[in-house]
N, C-alpha and C positions, 0 to 999 in steps of 0.2 A: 048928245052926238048930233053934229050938223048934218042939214040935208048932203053935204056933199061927201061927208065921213061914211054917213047910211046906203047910198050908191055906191061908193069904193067897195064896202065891206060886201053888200049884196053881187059886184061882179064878182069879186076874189071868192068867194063861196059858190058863187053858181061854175066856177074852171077851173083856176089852177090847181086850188089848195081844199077842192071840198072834198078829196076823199083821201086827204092825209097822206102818210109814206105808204099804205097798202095802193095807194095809184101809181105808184114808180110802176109796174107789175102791168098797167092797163095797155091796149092795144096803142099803137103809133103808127098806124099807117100813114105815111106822110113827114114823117121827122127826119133827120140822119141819124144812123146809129155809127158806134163806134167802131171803127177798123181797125184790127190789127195791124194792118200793114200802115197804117197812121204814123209816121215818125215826127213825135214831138219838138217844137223847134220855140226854142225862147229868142226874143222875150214873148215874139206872135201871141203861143200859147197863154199865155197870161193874162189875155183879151177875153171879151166875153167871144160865144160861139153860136150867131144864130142858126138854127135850123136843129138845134137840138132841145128837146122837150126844157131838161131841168141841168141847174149847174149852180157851182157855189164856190166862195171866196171864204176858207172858216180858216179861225185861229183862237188857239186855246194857247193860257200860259199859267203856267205854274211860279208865284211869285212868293215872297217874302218880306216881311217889314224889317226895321234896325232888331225890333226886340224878339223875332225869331215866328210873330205868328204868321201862320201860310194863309196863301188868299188863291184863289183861280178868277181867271177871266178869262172871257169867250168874247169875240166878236166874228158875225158873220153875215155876207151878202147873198141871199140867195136870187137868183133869176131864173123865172118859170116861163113857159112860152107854151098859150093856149091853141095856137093855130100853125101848122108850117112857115109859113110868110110872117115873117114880123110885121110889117106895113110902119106906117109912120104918123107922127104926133097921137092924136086922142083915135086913132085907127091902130095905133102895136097892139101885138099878140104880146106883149111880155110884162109880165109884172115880176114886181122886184120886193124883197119881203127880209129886211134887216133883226137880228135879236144882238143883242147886248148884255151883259151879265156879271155881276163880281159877286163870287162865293166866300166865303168866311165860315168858322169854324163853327157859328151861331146864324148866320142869316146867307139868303140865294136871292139878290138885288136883279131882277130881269126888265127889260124895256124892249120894244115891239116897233118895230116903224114896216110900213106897208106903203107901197107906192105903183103907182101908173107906169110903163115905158111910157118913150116917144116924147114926154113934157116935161125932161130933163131935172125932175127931181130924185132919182137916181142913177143910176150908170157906170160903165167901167172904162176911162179913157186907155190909150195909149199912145205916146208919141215920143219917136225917137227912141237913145239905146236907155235910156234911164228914167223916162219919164212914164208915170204910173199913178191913174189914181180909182178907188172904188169908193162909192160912196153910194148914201142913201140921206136925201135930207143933208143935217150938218155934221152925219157921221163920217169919216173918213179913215180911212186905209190909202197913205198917199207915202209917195215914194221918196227917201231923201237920198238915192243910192249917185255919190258922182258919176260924169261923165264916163262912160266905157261900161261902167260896173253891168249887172243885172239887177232892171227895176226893184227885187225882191230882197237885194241884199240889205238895202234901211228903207225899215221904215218906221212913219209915224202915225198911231192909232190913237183913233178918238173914238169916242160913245160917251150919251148921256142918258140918264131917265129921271124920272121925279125927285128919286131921291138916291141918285148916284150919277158918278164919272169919271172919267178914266181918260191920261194922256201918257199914252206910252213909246217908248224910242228900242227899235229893233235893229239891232245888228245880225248878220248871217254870219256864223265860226264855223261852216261847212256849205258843201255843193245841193243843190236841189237833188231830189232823190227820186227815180222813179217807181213807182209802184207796178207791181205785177212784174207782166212779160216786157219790157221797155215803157210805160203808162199802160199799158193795156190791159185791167183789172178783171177778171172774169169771176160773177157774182154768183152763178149757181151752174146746176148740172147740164141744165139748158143750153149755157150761152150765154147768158145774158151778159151782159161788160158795161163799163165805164173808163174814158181815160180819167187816168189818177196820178198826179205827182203828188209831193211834201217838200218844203223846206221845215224840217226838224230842229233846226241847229241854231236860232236864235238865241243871243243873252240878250236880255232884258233890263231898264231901269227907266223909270218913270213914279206915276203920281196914282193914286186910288183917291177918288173924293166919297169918303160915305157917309151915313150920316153925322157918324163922329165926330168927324173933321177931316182934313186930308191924313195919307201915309203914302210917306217916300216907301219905294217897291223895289227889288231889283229880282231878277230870276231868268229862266229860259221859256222858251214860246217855242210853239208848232205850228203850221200853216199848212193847210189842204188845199190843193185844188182839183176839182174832179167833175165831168162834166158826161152825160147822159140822156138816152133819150126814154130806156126802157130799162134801168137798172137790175130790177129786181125780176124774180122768177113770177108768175103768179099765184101760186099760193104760198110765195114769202110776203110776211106782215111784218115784219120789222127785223131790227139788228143787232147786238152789242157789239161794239167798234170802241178799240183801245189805242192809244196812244203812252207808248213806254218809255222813257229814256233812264240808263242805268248811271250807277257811280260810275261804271268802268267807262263810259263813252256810247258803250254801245246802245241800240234802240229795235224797239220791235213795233211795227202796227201789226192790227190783228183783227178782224172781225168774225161773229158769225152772224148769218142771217139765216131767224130761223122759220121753219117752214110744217112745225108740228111735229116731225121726228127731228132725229141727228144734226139737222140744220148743216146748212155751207160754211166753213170754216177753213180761211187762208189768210196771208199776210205776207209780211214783207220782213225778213232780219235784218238790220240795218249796223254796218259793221262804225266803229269811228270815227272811220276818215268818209264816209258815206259813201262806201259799196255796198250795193242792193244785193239781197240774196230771196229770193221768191220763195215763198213757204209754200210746197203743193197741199191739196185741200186734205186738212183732215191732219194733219201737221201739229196745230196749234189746238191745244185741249182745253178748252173753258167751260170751266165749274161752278154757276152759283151757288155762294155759302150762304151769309146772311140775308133774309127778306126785312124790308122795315114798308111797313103802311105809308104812301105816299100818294098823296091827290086819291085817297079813296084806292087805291092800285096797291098788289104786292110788287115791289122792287128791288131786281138783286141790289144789294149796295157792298158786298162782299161778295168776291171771287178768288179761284185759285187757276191760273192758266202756267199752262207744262207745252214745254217742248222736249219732248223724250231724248229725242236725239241732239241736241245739245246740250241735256241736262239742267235747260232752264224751269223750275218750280218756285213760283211766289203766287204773296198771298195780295190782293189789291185792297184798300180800305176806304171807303168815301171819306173825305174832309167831310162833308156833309152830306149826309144820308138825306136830306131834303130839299137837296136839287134840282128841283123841278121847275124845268121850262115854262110855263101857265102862259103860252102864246098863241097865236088862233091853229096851229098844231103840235098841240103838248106832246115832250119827250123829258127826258131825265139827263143830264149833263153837268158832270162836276170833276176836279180835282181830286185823285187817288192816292195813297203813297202805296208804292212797293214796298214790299217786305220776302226774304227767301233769302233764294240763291243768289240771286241778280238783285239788291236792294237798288230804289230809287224812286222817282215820283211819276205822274203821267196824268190823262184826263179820260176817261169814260164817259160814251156815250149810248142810253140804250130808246129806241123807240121803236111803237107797237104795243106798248104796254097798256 
């Protein structure tokens, strides 16, 4: 590691990211927080948001090769801001911290990039009604959506690591979705919130480079965007947060955050044609079934989540039960298949563990 790696890594440890997701939870005197009365407006929204602590550009996809095996990939931007004022060049509060990933039935392929604000090795543009791009380094999440559209309806994704890569093309078959109360996601009993949209509704088709060799991929993808200053309650340490899409169309997010009892649990029912239906807390019932040994950690890697009153009961199954993130703040993130009532695939994600 160069002198200059050994100072990136010593500031990112000594601010944004040294005390993991139990720092969502820490005080923010001085940030903006989230307003309910905030009415989301694209494509604006889709910009980064200075003056708010932490915020993220994530996409998970659920893919498939010609001879039927499944694969998942994650990519995601995240931007942390150590101080209220951003400031500028080698003087920003904001660092930037990209993960990358392709899961397979046998192996969880992860790559890590960490970057400075202000010195324009990563960032999120915006310009005009279609123009869009996030990036970190030579990662990209850039936008191929024509004239008029919304930035978010194609795009095109890149990630690399040692020994994987990934070039995929995303189309939108549905409306951006908002979460919660109009974006306005409330995380515990407190208060605490986050605005939160999805685009749920991409199909997919592109290239997987593994070690193997390449594989043509085709499937569907999911995109978060949700941005925050104090997300978390403080003695929540982490979350299971699901992403579901069924045969019939329809879709569920769903999290709990737990806090050593009962934990916060809410989400979103997402009908077809993507009308949001807000799940009040305590709604959505999640079970962990199977434990498997993971980074030294026990990890659900099987659930069972019910919705009573819709009659939604299924069982979730890791593609791989050793999905684990091994990034400077380890989490577990993979491709699930449904099974039940509602069959279909989705991505799971749990950290704190």
């Amino acid at each position: 590691m160069n002198v200059k790696a050994v100072f990136l890594w010593l500031w990112l440890c000594s601010g944004a990211f040294a005390q993991g997701f139990a720092d969502m939870g820490a005080n923010v005197e001085g940030f903006a927080l989230p307003d309910p009365a905030h009415v989301l407006a694209f494509p604006a929204d889709h910009a980064a948001h200075p003056g708010f602590r932490i915020e993220w550009w994530y996409l998970t996809a659920n893919l498939a090769g010609a001879d039927g095996t499944q694969y998942g990939v994650q990519w995601t931007l995240f931007r942390s801001q150590t101080a209220p004022v951003v400031g500028t060049g080698w003087q920003s509060s904001e660092v930037w911290m990209g993960h990358a990933a392709i899961t397979t039935p046998s192996d969880h392929l992860v790559a890590e990039r960490l970057a400075r604000g202000g010195i324009g090795q990563a960032g999120v543009t915006l310009g005009g009604e279609s123009s869009f791009a996030a990036w970190i380094d030579d990662w990209q999440m850039l936008s191929t959506a024509p004239p008029g559209a919304d930035p978010l309806d194609r795009l095109r994704l890149t990630a690399a690591g040692k020994d994987f890569g990934y070039t995929l093309d995303l189309e939108a078959q549905g409306p951006l979705v908002l979460q919660g109360d109009a974006g306005y996601s409330v995380k515990s009993d407190g208060g605490q919130a986050s605005h939160y949209y999805s685009q749920p509704f991409y199909a997919v088709e592109g290239q997987l480079d593994l070690p193997t060799g390449p594989v043509a991929v085709t499937g569907t993808a999911w995109a978060d965007r949700e941005w925050s200053s104090q997300p978390l309650a403080a003695d929540q340490t982490g979350w299971d947060w699901f992403s579901l899409s069924f045969d019939s169309g329809e879709k569920l997010m769903g999290f709990v955050l737990r806090d050593g009892s009962a934990g916060y649990a809410s989400g979103t029912w997402i009908a077809a044609d993507g009308t949001p239906e807000p799940l009040p807390p305590g709604a959505l019932v999640a079970d962990p079934l199977d434990l498997a040994t993971v980074a030294g950690r026990d990890i659900p890697v099987a659930w069972r989540l019910r919705l009573p009153d819709r009659g939604l009961d299924v069982r979730l199954d890791a593609l791989n039960p050793n999905a684990w993130m091994s990034t400077t703040i380890p989490y577990w993130e993979g491709p699930v298949s449904v099974n039940g009532s509602q069959p279909g695939r989705g991505y799971l994600e749990m950290t704190g563990y």
